[in-house]
N, C-alpha and C positions, 0 to 999 in steps of 0.2 A: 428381511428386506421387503418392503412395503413398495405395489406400483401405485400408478399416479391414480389408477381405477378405483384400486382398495383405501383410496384416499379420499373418493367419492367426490372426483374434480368433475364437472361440470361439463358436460360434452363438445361444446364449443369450446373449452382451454384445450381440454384433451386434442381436437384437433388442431391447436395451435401450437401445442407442445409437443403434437409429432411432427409438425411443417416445419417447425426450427429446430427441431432433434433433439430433445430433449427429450431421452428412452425412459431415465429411474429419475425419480426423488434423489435429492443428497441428503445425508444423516439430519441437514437443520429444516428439511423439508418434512420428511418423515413425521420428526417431534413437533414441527411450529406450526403446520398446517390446522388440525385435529382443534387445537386448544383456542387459534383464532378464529376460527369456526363458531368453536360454543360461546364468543361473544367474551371470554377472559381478558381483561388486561396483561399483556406479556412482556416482561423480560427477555430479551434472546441474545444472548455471548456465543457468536460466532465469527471467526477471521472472513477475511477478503479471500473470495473464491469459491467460497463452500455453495453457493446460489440462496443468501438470505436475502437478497432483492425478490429474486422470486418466490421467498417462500412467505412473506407477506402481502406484493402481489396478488399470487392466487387467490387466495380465499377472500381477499379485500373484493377482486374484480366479482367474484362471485356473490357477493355479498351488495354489491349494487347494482349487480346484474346488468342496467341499464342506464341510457340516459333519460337525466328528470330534472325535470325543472333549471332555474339558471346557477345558483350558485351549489360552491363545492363538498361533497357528502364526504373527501377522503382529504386530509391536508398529509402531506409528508413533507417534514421537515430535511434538511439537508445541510452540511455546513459549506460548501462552497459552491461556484458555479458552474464549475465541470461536471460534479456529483448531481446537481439539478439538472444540467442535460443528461447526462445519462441516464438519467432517475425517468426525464422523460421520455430517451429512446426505449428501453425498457417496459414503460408501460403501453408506447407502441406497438412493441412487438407481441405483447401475450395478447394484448386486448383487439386484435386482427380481425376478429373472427366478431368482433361488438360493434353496437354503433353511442360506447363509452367517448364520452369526450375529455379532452387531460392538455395541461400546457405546463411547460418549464417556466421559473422566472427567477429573478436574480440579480444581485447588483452591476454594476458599472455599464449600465445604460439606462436611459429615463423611463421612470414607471410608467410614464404615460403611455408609451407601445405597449408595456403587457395589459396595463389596461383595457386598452381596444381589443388585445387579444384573449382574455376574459369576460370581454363585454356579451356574446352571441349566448352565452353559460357553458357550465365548467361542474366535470363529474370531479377528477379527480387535480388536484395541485401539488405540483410538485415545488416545494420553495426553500431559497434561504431567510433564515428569521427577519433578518432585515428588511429584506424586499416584501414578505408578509404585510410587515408592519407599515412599509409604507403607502401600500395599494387599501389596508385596514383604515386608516388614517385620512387618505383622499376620499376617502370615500366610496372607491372603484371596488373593492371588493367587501360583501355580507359573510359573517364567517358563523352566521344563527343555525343552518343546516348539517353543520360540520357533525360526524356520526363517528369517524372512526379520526384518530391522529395517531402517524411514527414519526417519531423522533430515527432518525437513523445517524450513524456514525456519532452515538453520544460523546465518547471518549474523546474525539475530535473536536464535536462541538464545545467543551469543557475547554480542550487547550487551546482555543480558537477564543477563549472569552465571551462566550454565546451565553451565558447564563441568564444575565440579567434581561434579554432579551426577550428568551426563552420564559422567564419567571410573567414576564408585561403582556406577551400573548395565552398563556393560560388565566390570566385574570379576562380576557376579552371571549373566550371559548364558548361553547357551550357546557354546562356542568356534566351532563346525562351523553357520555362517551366511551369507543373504546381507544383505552389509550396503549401504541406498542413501541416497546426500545428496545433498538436493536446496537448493539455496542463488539467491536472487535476485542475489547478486553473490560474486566472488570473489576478494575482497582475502587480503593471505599467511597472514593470521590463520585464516582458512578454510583454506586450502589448508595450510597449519601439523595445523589440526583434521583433518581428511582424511587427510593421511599420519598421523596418529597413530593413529585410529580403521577404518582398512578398509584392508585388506593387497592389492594387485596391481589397485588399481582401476581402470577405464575411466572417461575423464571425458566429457560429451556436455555439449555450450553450444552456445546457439543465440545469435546475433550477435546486440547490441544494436538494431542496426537490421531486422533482422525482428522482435525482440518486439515494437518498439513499434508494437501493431494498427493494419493497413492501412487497416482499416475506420473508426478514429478519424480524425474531422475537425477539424483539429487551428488556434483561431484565438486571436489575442490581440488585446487591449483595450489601448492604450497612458492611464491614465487619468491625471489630473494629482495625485491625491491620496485621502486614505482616504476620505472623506465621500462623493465622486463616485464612487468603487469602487463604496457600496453604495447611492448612486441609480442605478448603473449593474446591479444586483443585481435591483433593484425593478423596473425596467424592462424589462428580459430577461424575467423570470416571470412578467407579464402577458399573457403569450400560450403559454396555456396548451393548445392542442392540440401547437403545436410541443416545447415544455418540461415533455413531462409524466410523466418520472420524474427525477429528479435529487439527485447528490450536490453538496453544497459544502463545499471543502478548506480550512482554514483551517489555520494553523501555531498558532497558541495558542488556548486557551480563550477568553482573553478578546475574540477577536473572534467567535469562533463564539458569543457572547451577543449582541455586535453586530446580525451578521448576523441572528440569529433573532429580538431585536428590530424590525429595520426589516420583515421580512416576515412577520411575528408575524398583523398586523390589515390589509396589503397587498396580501396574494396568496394565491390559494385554495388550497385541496386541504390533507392533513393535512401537517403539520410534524413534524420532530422534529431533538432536537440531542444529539450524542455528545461527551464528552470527559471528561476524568479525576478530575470532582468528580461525575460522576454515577452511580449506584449501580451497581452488575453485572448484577443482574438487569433494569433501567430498559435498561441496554444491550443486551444481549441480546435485552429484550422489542422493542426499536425497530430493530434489525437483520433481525428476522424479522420484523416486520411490515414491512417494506420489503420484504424478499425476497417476502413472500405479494401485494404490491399495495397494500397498505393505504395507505402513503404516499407524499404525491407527493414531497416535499424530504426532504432530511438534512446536515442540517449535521455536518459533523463534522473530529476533529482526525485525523492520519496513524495516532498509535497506539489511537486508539479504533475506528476502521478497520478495523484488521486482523481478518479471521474473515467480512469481510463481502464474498461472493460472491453476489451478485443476478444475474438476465439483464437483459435489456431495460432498462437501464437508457437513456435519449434523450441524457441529458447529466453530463459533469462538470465543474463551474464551480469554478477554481482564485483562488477570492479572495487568496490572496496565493501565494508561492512558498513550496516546503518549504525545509529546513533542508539536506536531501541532495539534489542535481542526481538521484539514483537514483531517490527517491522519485516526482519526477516521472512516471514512467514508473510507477511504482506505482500512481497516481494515475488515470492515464487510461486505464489498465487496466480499469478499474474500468466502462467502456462497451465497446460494439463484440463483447461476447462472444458465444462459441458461432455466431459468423459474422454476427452481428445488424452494423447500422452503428451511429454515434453520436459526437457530438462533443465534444470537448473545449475549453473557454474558459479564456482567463487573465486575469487582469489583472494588470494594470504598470503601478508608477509609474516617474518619472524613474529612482531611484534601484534600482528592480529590472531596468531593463532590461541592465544587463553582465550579469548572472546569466543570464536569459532567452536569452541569444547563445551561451552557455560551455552550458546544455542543450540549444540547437538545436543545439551543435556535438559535443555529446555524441549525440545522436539522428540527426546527420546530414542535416538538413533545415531550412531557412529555413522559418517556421511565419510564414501569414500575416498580417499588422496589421490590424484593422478599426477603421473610425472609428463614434465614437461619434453614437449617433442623436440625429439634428437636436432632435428635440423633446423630448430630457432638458437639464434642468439642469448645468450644470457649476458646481460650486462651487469660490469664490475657498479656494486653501491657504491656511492659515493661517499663518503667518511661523515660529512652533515649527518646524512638519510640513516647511516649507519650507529650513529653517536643518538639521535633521537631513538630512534627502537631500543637500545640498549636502555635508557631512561625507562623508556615505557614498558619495558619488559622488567626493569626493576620496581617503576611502581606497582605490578601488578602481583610479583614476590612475595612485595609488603604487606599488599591487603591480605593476600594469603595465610603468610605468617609474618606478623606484626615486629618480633624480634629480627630480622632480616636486616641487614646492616647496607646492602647494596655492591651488589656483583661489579656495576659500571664504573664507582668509587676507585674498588679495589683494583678493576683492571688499567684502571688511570692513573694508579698511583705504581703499578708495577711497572707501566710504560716511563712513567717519568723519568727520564737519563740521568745517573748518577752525576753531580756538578767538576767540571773539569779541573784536572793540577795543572799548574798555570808553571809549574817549576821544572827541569828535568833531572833525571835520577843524579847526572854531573851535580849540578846545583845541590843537589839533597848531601852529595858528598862531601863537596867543598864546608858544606857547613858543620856536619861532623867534625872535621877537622879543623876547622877555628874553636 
């Protein structure tokens, strides 16, 4: 284990890095620092959480040491604009101790305010492609100084349709750059993007099994159904010294209303809930007050999420499973940071537990079962909710083994009532005897 000294950071981070507590390097700090250093183009496959914000950061801010002149030496791209503020509080916070100057910008407000707010000059920019493009375009921003550029959350950027974007601002660049991509996974599609975009690069990945934090305590709820999930919800957050910061994950919208129904007028502390009908600013405003303390829950969905780097957070409760086994790890990210602990809960029904097995097997680790406490309710499934898992627990049979005829079929055809005699045994006799 390498400290931040024998990493040969710079005195002034170094004292920025002890005022916000930041003791060690994490494993993508270690490997990413050294290599951006010596001016390589980098590749870096590391999940959410592991602090690969700061480990390009560092050596970037170092690297420009100062402010110069008006336009931008560092462009960081970014796919949304949560990710662009955060991108900019972050650069906030290490560069404390500089007189660096850095601004966020972003779509759905007029370029012409970040304009003027790039107009005074601008060390570092943190942007989405879009917004780049159209402050490149107006005229309002020279992009000829441009020394270093990240690409961050490429994976993202790809399924977001950012490409062609992405392809229109490296034609506007300058040639003689360092270029860094930083991606939470690496499917070929990535690695496709990479060799197109950064000529002779170094790739640096930290194994999926150290990202996912050691400090995350990591347990599952096996529940019998949706209803119990969220008296299981209710009951958890009544103990509120233990539970008293926390995100809750849901995959759609419409249970993230669920959820913040049942614990609406149940459990204390302030509430709030994220996801894709709710306005931008409402998002943002409820992202930062979570980050400041303000709130003790958040509900929220995977991509309304994104951008939202809190500390201390105590807990993430997984009301149902994401859509991506990756996500997972996304998710529980989300606790345990900057060396803090904190635990992560799931719940499972019948029909999520094969899932559940294929990301403990992803993650490398049997994730413990906990039983549900004596003195909640469990409520009877209801035959619908009940007939759907049985489905789903047979499609998953199948993909297993493909000869599988279907469990649900056969127990449907055992139920089905033999068809009734319409006659009685009298009648049966009478006929005998004509």
């Amino acid at each position: 284990m390498k400290t931040f000294e024998q990493l040969k950071i710079s005195k002034s981070i170094l004292k920025t890095l002890d005022e916000i507590g930041f003791t060690e390097p994490t494993p993508i700090q270690q490997k990413v620092i050294p290599v951006i250093r010596s001016g390589a183009n980098v590749v870096g496959v590391a999940q959410t959480g592991t602090g690969k914000t700061a480990a390009y950061l560092i050596p970037l801010l170092m690297n420009i040491v100062k402010a110069e002149g008006d336009d931008p030496r560092v462009i960081i791209l970014v796919p949304t604009r949560e990710l662009a503020i955060q991108g900019g509080d972050d650069i906030e916070e290490l560069s404390a101790n500089t007189n660096i100057r850095h601004a966020a910008v972003y779509g759905g407000i007029g370029w012409t305010k970040h304009a003027e707010m790039i107009k005074p000059g601008i060390d570092i920019l943190v942007s989405t492609p879009g917004r780049l493009w159209d402050l490149y375009k107006a005229g309002a921003l020279s992009l000829k100084k441009v020394k270093h550029l990240v690409i961050d959350e490429a994976d993202r950027m790809l399924d977001m349709g950012f490409l062609p974007q992405l392809r229109q601002l490296f034609e506007i660049l300058p040639n003689r750059r360092q270029n860094l991509l930083f991606s939470a996974t690496f499917p070929q599609r990535v690695e496709i993007m990479a060799e197109e975009f950064l000529d002779h690069y170094k790739k640096v990945k930290v194994a999926l099994s150290a990202t996912t934090v050691k400090q995350v305590k990591q347990e599952i709820y096996l529940t019998p159904n949706y209803r119990t999930k969220l008296n299981l919800i209710k009951h958890l957050l009544k103990d509120e010294e233990t539970f008293n910061r926390i995100i809750i994950f849901v995959r759609i919208k419409e249970h993230a209303e669920a959820v913040f129904k049942v614990i609406k007028r149940k459990t204390e502390g302030e509430k709030r809930i994220l996801h894709s009908n709710k306005g931008q600013s409402s998002r943002i405003n409820a992202i930062n007050a979570f980050k400041a303390g303000e709130i003790r829950i958040l509900i929220s969905t995977d991509v309304s999420a994104r951008g939202l780097d809190a500390s201390l957070v105590s807990h993430v409760i997984n009301f149902d499973l994401p859509s991506s086994y990756d996500d997972y790890v996304h998710r529980i990210g989300r606790t345990a940071r900057a060396g803090n602990k904190g635990v992560a809960i799931t719940l499972i029904d019948p029909a999520q537990e094969w899932h559940m097995k294929r990301i403990e097997k992803l993650i490398r680790m049997e994730i413990p079962r906990k039983e549900i406490p004596e003195d909640m309710k469990i409520i009877k499934t209801e035959t619908s909710e009940k007939q759907d898992q049985l489905r789903e627990i047979d499609r998953q049979r199948k993909l297993d083994d493909p000869t599988f005829q279907g469990a649900f079929h056969e127990r449907k055809k055992k139920s089905e009532k033999k068809p009734k005699k319409f006659f009685s045994k009298n009648s049966q006799s009478k006929k005998k005897k004509k």
